[in-house]
C-alpha positions as CSV (number, residue, x, y, z in Angstrom):
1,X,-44.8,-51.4,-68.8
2,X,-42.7,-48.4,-69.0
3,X,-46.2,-46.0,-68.0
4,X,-46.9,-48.4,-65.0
5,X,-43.2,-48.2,-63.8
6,X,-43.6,-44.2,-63.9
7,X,-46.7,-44.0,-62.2
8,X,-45.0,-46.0,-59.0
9,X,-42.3,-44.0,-59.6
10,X,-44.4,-41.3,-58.8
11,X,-46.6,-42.1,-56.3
12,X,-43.3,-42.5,-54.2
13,X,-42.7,-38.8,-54.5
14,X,-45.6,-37.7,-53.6
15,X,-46.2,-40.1,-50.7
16,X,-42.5,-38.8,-49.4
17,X,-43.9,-35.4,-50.1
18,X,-46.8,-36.0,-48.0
19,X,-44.7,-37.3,-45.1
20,X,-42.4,-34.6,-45.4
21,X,-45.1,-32.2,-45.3
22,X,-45.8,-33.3,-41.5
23,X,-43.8,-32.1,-38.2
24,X,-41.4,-34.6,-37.3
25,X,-40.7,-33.4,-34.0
26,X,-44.4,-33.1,-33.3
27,X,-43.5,-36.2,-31.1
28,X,-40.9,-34.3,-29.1
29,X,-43.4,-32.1,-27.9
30,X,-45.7,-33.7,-25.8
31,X,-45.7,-31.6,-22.5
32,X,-44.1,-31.0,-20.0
33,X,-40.0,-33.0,-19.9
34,X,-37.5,-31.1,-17.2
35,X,-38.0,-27.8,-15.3
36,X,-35.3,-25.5,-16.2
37,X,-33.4,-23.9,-12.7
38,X,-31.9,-20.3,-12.8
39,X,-29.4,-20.2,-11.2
40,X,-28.5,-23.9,-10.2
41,X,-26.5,-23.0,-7.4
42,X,-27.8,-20.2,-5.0
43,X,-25.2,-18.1,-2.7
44,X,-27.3,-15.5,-0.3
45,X,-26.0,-13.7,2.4
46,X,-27.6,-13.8,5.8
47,X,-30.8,-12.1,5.8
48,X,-31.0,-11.3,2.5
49,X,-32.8,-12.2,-0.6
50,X,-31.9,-13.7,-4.1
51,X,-34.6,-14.6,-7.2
52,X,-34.9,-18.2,-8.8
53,X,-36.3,-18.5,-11.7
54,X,-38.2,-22.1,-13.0
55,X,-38.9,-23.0,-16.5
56,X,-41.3,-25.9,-17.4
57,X,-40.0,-27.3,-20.6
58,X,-40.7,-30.4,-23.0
59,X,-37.8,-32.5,-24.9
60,X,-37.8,-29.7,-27.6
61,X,-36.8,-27.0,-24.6
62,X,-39.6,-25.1,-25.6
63,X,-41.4,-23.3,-22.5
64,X,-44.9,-25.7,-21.9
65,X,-47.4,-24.3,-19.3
66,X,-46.9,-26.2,-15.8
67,X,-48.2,-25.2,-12.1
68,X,-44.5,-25.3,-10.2
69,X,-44.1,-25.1,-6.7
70,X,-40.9,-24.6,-4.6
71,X,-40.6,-26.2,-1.2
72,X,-37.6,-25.0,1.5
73,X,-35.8,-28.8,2.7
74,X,-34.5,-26.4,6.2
75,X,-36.3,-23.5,6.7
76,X,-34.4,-22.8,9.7
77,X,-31.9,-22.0,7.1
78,X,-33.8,-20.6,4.2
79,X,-37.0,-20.2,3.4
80,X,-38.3,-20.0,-0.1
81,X,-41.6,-17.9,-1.7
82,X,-43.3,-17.3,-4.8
83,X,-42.0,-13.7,-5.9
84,X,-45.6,-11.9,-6.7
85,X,-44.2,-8.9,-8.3
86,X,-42.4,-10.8,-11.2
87,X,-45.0,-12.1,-13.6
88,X,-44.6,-14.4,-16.7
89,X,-47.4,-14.5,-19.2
90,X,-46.0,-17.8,-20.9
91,X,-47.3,-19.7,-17.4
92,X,-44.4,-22.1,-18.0
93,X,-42.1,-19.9,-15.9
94,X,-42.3,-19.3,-12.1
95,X,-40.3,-17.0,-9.9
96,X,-39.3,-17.4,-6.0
97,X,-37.4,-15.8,-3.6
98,X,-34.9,-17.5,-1.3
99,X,-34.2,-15.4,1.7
100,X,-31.2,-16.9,4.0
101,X,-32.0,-17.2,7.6
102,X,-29.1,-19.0,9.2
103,X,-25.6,-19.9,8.0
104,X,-25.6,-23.4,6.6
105,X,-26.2,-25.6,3.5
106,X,-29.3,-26.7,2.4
107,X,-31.4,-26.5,-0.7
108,X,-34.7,-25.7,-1.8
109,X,-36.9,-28.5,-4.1
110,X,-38.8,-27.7,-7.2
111,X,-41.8,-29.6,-8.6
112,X,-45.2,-29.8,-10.9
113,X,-46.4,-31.9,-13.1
114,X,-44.6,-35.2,-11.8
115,X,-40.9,-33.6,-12.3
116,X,-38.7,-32.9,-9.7
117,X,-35.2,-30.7,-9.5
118,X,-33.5,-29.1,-6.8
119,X,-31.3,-26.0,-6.4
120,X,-28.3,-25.9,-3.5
121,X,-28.6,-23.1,-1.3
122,X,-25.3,-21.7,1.1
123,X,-26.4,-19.4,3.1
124,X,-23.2,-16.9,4.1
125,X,-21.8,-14.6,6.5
126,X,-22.2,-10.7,6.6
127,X,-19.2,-10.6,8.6
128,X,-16.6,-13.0,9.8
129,X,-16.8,-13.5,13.4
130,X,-13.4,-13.9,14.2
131,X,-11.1,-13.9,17.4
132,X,-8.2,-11.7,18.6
133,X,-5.5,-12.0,20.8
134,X,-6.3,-8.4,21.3
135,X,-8.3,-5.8,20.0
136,X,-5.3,-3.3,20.6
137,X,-2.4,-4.1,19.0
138,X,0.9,-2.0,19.5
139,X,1.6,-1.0,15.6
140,X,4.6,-3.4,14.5
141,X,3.5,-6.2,17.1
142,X,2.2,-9.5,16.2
143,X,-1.6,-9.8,16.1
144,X,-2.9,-13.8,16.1
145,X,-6.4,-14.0,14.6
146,X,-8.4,-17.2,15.3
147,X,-11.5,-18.8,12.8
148,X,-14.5,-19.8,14.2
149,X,-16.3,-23.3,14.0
150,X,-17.6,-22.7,10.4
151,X,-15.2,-20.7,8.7
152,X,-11.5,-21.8,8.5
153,X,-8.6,-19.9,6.8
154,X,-6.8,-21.1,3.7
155,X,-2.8,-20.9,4.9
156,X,-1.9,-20.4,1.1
157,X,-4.3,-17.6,0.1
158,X,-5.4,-16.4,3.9
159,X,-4.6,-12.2,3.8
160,X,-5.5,-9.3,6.4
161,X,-6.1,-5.5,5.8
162,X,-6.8,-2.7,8.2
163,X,-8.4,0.2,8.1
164,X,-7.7,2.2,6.1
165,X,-6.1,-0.3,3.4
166,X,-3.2,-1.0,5.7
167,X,-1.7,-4.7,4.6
168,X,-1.0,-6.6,7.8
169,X,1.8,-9.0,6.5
170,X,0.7,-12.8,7.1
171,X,3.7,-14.1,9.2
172,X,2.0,-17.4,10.2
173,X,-1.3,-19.1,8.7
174,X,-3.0,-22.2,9.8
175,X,-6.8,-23.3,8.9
176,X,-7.8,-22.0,12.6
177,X,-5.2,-19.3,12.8
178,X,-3.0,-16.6,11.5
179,X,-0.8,-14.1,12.8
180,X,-0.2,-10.7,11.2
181,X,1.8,-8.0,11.7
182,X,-0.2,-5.1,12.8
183,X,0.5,-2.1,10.8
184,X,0.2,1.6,12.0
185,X,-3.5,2.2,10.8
186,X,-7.0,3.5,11.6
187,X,-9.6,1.8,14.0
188,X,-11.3,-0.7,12.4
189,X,-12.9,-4.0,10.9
190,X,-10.1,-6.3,9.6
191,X,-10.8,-6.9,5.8
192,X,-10.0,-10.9,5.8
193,X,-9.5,-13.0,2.4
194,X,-9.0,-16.5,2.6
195,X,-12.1,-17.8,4.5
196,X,-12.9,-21.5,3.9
197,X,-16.9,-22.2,4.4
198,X,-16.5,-25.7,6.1
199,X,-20.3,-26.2,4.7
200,X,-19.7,-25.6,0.6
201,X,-16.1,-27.2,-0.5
202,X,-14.0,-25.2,-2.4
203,X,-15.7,-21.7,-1.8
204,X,-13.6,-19.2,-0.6
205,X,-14.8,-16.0,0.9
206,X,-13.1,-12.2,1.9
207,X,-15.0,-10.4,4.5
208,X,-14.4,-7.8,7.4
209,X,-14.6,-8.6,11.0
210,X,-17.2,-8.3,13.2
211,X,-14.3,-7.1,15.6
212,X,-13.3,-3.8,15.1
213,X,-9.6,-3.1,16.2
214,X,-7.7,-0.2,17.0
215,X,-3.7,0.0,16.5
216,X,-2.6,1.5,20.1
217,X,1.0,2.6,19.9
218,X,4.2,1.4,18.6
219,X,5.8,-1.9,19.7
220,X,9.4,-0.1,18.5
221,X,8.5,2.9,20.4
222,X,12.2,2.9,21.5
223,X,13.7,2.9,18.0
224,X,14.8,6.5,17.4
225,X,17.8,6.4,19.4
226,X,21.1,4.8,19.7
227,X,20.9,4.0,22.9
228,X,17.4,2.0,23.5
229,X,17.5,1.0,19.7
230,X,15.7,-2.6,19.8
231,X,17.2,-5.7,19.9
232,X,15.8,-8.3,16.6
233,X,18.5,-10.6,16.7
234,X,15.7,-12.9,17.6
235,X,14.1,-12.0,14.8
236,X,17.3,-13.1,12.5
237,X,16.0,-15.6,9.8
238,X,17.9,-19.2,9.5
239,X,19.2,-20.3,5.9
240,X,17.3,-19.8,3.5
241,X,14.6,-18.0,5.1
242,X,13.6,-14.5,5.9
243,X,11.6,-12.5,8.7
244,X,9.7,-9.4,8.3
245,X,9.5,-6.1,10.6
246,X,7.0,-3.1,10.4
247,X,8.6,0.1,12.2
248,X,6.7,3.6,12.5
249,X,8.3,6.5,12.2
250,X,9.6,8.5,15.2
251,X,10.3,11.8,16.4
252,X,12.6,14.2,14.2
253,X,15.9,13.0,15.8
254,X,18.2,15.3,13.9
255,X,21.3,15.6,12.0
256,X,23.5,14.2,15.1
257,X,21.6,10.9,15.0
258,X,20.8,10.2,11.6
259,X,23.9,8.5,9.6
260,X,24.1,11.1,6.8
261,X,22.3,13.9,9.0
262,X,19.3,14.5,7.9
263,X,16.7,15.3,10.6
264,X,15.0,12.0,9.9
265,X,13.2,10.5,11.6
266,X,16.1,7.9,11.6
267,X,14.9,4.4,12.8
268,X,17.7,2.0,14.7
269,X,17.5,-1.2,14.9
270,X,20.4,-3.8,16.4
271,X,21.4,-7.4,16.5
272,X,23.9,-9.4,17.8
273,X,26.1,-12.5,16.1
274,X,27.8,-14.7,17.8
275,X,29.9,-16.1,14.6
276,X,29.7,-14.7,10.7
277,X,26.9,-14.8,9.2
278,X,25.1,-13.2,6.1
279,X,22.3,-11.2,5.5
280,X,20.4,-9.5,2.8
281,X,18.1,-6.1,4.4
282,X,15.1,-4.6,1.7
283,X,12.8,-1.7,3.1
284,X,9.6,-0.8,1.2
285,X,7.5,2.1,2.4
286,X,4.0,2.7,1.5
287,X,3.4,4.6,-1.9
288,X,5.1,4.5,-5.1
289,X,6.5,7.8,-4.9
290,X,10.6,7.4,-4.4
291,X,10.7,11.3,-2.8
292,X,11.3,12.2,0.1
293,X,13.9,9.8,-0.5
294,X,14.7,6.7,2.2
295,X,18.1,5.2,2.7
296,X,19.0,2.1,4.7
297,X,22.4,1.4,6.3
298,X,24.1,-1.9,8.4
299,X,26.2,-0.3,10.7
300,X,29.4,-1.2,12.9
301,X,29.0,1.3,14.8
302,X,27.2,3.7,16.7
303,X,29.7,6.8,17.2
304,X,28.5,9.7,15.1
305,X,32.4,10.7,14.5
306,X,32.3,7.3,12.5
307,X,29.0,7.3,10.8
308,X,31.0,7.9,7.5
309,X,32.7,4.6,7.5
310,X,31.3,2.4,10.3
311,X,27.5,2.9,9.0
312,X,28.8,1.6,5.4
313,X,29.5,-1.5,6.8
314,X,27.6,-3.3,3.8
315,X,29.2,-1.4,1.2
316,X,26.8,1.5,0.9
317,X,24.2,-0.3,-1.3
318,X,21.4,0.4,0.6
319,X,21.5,4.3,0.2
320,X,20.4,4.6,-3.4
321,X,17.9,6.4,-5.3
322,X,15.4,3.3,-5.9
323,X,12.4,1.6,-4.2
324,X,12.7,-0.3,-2.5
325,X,16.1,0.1,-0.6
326,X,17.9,-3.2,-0.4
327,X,21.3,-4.0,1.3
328,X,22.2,-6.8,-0.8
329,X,23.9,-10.2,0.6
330,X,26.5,-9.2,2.8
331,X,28.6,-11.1,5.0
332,X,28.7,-9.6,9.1
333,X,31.1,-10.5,11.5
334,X,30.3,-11.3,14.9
335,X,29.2,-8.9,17.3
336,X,27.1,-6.2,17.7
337,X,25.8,-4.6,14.3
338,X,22.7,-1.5,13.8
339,X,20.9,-1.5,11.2
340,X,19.0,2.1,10.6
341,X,16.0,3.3,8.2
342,X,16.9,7.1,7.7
343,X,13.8,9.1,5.9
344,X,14.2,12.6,4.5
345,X,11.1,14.3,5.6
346,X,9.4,10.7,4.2
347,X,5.8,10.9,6.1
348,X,4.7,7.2,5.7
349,X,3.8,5.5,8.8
350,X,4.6,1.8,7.7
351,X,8.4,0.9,6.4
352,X,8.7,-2.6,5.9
353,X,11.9,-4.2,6.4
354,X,12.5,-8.1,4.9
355,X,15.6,-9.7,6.9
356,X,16.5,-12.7,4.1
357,X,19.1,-15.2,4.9
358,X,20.6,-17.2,1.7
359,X,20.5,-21.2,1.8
360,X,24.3,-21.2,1.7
């Protein structure tokens, strides 16, 4: 009884061993299961061309042979070819070309051997065919720039740069505006960040202007004197907010204009308050390089026998050897004040002045 018991015993075994000896995922493998897209979502700029790659595979993911063809839904918007100069020898992959023809979305459909897949094509712009108020802007002035019917702006991200790497400060942003404050720069394409495409949600774009623009003089052109200095007080920030200015240097005005004397240029602003009120004056300049050295002052007065007290009006914090210069908060009685950017041989074309008013 024992013998027979070890002889089923054993036929077990060697039937397991027999079972085991075959491919259990020989039934995964039966041809052809998904076609594999590379890359699943396709971005291609205006008359240009990107590759897609298609892999027939079976449930293992192993490459199967497979005819695969590639049809365009819009060709009006992108047309789609097999690429002859790439060849795979496994003849389960196939390569295409998508070439964008037109801005839009559409998307190009895959298929062979009763499987079907799709990749999303976006065609984009070269440029971003924007709108200006004008095409030449005083340096300092306000510049609005206007979207088109596809592309929007993003107000929180939305940035412009001239030519060449000039920041125009975003002063105003809307999805079918913004306005910037045009610095002193070169003629140009604005570099733009913050393009919505209306036709692929959440994609974001940065691209120059088909518009080229050329800064034309300087909207403070009357800022290196005393006399003509420029009146911002309605540029003066409410509480808790703050306003920004971009000034151009001026001529060498000389010792007799400049607060401590230097031969500048000196640049004078001035404002006028009906009651007190306080304010907080930075100026950055381009570069990180402190020297030449820049000094800021809030002055009560424009009489050069006075410029030792009267252009201290804030307490002297804004002539310091740091970068940016800054004021601090500081509390101005009514009427007329001056508020001067005095450079020491400084050559940089762009000082940028930040008017902040505290909340309380």
């Amino acid at each position: 009884m024992k013998r027979q018991y070890m002889r089923a015993v054993c036929a077990a075994f060697a039937f397991a061993a027999l079972a085991c000896a075959g491919d259990p995922t020989k039934a995964l493998r039966t041809g052809p299961f998904l076609l594999s897209l590379q890359p699943t979502l396709t971005f291609v700029d205006l008359g240009k061309t990107v590759s897609l790659v298609v892999v027939a595979r079976d449930e293992q993911l192993n490459p199967v042979p497979l005819t695969i063809t590639a049809t365009a839904a819009n060709p009006a918007i992108a047309t789609v070819e097999v690429d002859t100069a790439r060849h795979f020898p496994d003849g389960a992959t196939q390569g295409f070309l998508v070439t964008g023809v037109s801005l839009q979305h559409t998307k190009v459909t895959v298929t062979g051997g009763g499987l079907t897949d799709s990749v999303v094509v976006d065609v984009l712009p070269l440029v971003f065919d924007a709108t200006f108020s004008t095409t030449t802007p005083k340096g300092g002035d306000t510049l609005t720039i206007r979207a088109s019917t596809l592309f929007k702006f993003d107000p929180d991200s939305a940035t412009a740069s001239f030519a060449v790497d000039k920041e125009g400060p975003v002063v105003f942003a809307s999805a079918e505006s913004i306005k910037v404050l045009t610095p002193f720069s070169n003629p140009g394409a604005v570099n733009i960040g913050g393009i919505v495409v209306t036709y692929a949600p959440g994609l974001e774009l940065t691209r120059k202007t088909s518009t080229s623009v050329t800064q034309t003089g300087d909207f403070w052109a009357k800022d290196s004197s005393w006399q003509t200095a420029p009146d911002i007080t309605p540029l003066l920030p409410a509480a808790g907010k703050s306003s920004l200015v971009i000034a151009g240097a001026g001529p060498l005005n000389g010792p007799d204009i400049c607060p401590e004397g230097s031969d500048g240029p000196c640049i004078m602003f001035k404002f006028t308050l009906a009651d007190t009120a306080t304010f907080a004056f930075s100026t950055d300049w381009e570069g990180a390089a402190l020297a030449p050295d820049v000094d800021i002052y809030a002055c009560s007065d424009s009489t050069v026998a006075n410029f030792g007290d009267a252009c201290f009006e804030d307490g002297g914090g804004g002539a310091t050897a740091v970068k940016p210069q800054t004021t601090g908060n500081h509390t101005y009685p009514a009427g007329t004040h001056y508020f001067v950017i005095e450079t020491f041989g400084n050559p940089s074309k762009n000082y940028r002045t930040t008017i902040a008013r505290p909340a309380s």
